[in-house]
Phi, psi and omega in degrees: 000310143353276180318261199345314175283340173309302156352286167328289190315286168322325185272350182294305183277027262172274162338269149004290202288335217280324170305357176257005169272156164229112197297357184253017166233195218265127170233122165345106154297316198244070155269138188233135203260119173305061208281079154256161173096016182310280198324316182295295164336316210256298185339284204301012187218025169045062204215141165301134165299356202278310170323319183280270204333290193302318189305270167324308156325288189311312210289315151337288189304320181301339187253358171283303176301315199306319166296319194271249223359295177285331169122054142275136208285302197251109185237109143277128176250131187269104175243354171181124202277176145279350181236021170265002160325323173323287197337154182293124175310346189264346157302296217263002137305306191282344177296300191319309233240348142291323158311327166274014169257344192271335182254051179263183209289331188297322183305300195287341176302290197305337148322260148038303183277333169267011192057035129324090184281149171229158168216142203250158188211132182127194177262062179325332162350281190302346189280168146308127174303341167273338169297329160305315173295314165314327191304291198281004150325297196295304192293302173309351170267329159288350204305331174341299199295148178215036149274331194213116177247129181238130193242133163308107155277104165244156190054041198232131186256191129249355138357271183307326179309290191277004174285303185308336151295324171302315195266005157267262142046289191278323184303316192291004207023053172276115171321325196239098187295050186289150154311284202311326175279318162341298218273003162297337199257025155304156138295339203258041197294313184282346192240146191286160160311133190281139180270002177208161195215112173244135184206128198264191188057034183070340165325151158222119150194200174258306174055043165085348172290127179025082156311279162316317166285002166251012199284003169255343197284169208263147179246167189211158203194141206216122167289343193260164190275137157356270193323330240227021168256161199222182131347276192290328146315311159333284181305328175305277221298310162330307177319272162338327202278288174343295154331299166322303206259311172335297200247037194260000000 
């Protein structure tokens, strides 16, 4: 009975807020998301991390729909740092091992219906060759679609991102050092910069994400853990991010 009303409560205020947008002024094309804070979840609730992780995985999808719902064009996700590798190996087995679940045949169908390009951004390098194979499955099987792209950073610094632009940059021997020239060797090459960068579990900080594509962007920041964002946080952030640009 709990749930359910809880439930409520979140589609209520979900509502509410999404009526405070004003859907005919400047909206994110590109939002890219910080997805922190699995592990303190699943602790602060006496649960294994593995647990905050599979969680934090629903809570993705549920925020994929919530973008194509709203038009949103471009969606980045931080799904696996360079520097989580740290991690106790059998957490970064099991992260490893929602990622290949996450590109199995049902997911891409369900892309697939919604005309959802998916893309992996990093140094992939470093994964399993079958995992390396999934990655590039996933993306080729989707490349068609074109309402909406979401793109993965796994293994991903934005350090390494722009040395890894650099040493493309010289291979290609383009002569004239520009931004505009610069910035084809990104991984985030096809997508305009996100204008709004959200990162949940209380950080405030960047932590090396799209260093270079952030240097305009508006940042929103969240107390709640990963699993625990919603609807209504989304529209909260949107909100806001709009209020911001009002008066900017």
């Amino acid at each position: 009975m709990w749930k359910v009303l809880f439930g409520l409560n979140h589609s209520l205020k979900a509502r509410v807020m999404k009526k405070k947008i004003n859907w005919n002024a400047m909206l994110p094309k590109h939002i890219a998301i910080m997805m922190d804070g699995n592990g303190r979840w699943a602790t602060q609730r006496g649960l294994p991390r593995t647990a905050g992780h599979f969680a934090g995985m629903k809570t993705m999808k549920n925020t994929i729909r919530f973008c194509k719902k709203n038009n949103v064009e471009y969606l980045t996700l931080y799904a696996f740092s360079t520097e989580n590798w740290k991690r106790p190996r059998s957490e970064v087995d099991y992260i490893i091992s929602l990622i290949n679940e996450f590109v199995t045949d049902d997911t891409l169908d369900d892309l697939n219906r919604n005309n959802i390009r998916i893309n992996f951004i990093g140094d992939i390098s470093r994964f399993s060759l079958e995992t390396q194979n999934m990655m590039n499955n996933a993306a080729a099987l989707t490349k068609s679609n074109t309402d909406m792209i979401v793109n993965f950073a796994v293994n991903y610094g934005g350090r390494n991102e722009i040395v890894h632009a650099m040493k493309l940059f010289l291979k290609d021997g383009s002569h004239e050092l520009s931004e505009e020239e610069f910035e084809r060797f990104l991984y985030t090459s096809e997508c305009p910069y996100p204008e709004l960068i959200i990162r949940t579990s209380g950080e405030k900080r960047l932590s090396g994400f799209l260093l270079w594509q952030s240097a305009m962007s508006e940042l929103w920041f969240t107390d709640e853990m990963w699993p625990s964002f919603n609807e209504y946080l989304f529209y909260k952030a949107i909100y806001e991010f709009q209020c911001r640009k009002q008066y900017a």
